[in-house]
BAFI-3210 file (N, C-alpha, C; in Angstrom, 3 decimals, decimal comma, padded with zeros to 6 digits):
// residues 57
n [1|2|3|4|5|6|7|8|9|10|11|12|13|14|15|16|17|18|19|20|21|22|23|24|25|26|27|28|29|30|31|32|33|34|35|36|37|38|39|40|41|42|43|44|45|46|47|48|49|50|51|52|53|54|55|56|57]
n.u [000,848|000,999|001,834|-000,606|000,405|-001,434|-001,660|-001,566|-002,710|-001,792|-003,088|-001,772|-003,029|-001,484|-000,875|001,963|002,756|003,122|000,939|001,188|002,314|001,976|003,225|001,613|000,477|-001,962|-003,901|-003,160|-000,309|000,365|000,332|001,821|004,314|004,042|004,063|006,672|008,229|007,478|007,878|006,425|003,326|001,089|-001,733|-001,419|-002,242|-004,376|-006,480|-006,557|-006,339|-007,617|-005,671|-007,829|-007,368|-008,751|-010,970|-010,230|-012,198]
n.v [-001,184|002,025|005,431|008,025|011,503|015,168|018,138|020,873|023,703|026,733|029,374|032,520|034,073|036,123|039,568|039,600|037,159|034,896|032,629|029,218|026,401|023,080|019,469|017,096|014,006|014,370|016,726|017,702|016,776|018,641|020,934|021,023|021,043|023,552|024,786|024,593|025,524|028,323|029,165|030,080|029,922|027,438|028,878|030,962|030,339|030,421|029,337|025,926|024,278|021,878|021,924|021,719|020,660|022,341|021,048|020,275|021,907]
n.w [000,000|-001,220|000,245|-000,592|-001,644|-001,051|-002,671|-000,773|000,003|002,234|004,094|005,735|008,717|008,985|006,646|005,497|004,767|002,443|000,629|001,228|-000,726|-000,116|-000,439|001,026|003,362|004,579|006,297|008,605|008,850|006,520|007,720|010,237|008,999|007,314|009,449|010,862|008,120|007,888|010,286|012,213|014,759|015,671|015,407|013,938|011,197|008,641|007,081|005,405|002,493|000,025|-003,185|-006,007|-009,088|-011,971|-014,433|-017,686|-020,087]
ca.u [000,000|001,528|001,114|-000,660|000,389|-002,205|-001,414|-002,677|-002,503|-002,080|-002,798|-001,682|-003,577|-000,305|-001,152|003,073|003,318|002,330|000,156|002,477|002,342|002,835|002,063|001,114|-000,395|-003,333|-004,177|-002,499|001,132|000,385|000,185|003,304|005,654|003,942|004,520|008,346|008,854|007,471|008,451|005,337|002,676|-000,356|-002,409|-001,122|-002,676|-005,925|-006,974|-005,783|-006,966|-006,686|-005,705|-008,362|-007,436|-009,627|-010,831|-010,798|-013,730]
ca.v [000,000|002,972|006,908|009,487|012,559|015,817|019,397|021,621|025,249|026,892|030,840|032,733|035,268|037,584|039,503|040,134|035,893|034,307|031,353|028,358|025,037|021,867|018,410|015,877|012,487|014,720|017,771|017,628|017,011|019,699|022,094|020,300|021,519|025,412|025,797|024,656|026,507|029,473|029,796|030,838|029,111|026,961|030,069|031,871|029,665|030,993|028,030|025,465|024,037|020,952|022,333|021,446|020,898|022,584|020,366|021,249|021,834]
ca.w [000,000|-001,084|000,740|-001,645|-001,016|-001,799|-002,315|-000,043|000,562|003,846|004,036|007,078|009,172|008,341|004,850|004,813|004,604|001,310|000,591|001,181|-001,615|000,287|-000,588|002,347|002,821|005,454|006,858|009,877|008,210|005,657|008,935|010,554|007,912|007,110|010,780|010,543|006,848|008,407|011,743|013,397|015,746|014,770|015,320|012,567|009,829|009,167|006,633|004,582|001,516|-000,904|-004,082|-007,232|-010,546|-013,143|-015,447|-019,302|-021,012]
c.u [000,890|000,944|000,988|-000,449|-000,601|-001,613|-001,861|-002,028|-002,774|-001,587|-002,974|-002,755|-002,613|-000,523|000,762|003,834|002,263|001,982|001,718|001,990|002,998|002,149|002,106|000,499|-001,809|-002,902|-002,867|-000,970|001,443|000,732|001,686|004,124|005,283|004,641|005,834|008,858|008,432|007,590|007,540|004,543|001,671|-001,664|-002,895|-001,589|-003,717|-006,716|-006,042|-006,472|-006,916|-006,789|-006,515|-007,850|-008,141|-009,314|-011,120|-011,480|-014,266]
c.v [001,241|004,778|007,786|010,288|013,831|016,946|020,070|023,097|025,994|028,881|030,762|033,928|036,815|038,145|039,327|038,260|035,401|033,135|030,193|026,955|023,863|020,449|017,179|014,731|013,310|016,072|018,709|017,503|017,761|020,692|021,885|021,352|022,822|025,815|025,511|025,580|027,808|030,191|030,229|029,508|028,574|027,608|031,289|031,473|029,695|029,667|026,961|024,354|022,947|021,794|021,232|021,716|021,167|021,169|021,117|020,890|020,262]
c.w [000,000|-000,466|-000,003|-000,709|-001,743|-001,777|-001,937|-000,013|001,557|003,852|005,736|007,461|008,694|006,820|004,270|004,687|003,753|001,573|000,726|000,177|-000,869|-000,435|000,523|001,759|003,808|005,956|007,624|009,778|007,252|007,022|009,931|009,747|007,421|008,406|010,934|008,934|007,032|009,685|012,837|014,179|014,855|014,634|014,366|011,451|009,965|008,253|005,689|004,041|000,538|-002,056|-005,552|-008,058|-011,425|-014,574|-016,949|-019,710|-021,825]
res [x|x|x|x|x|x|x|x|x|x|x|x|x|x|x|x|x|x|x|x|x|x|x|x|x|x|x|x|x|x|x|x|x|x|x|x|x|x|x|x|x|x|x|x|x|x|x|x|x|x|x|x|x|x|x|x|x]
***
């Protein structure tokens, strides 16, 4: 059984810290690793998102 991983996107409450691109196997290890690549608390992440692919027409 192999671990998908998804891409998620994790915006902060800060406007002067950009959206961050991670990809995880869940939530909860997407949020892990914003809060180590950005240095702040788990407070600071106001949501975070799986990223959809548009499908073409």
């Amino acid at each position: 059984m192999s671990s998908q991983l998804y891409p998620f996107r994790i915006h902060f409450h800060d406007p002067d810290l950009p959206p961050l691109d991670i990809e995880a196997p869940c939530v909860a290890d997407a949020r892990k690793v914003a809060i180590e690549r950005r240095n702040v608390t788990e407070g600071a992440i106001r949501k975070v998102k799986i990223i959809r692919e548009k499908a073409n027409g």
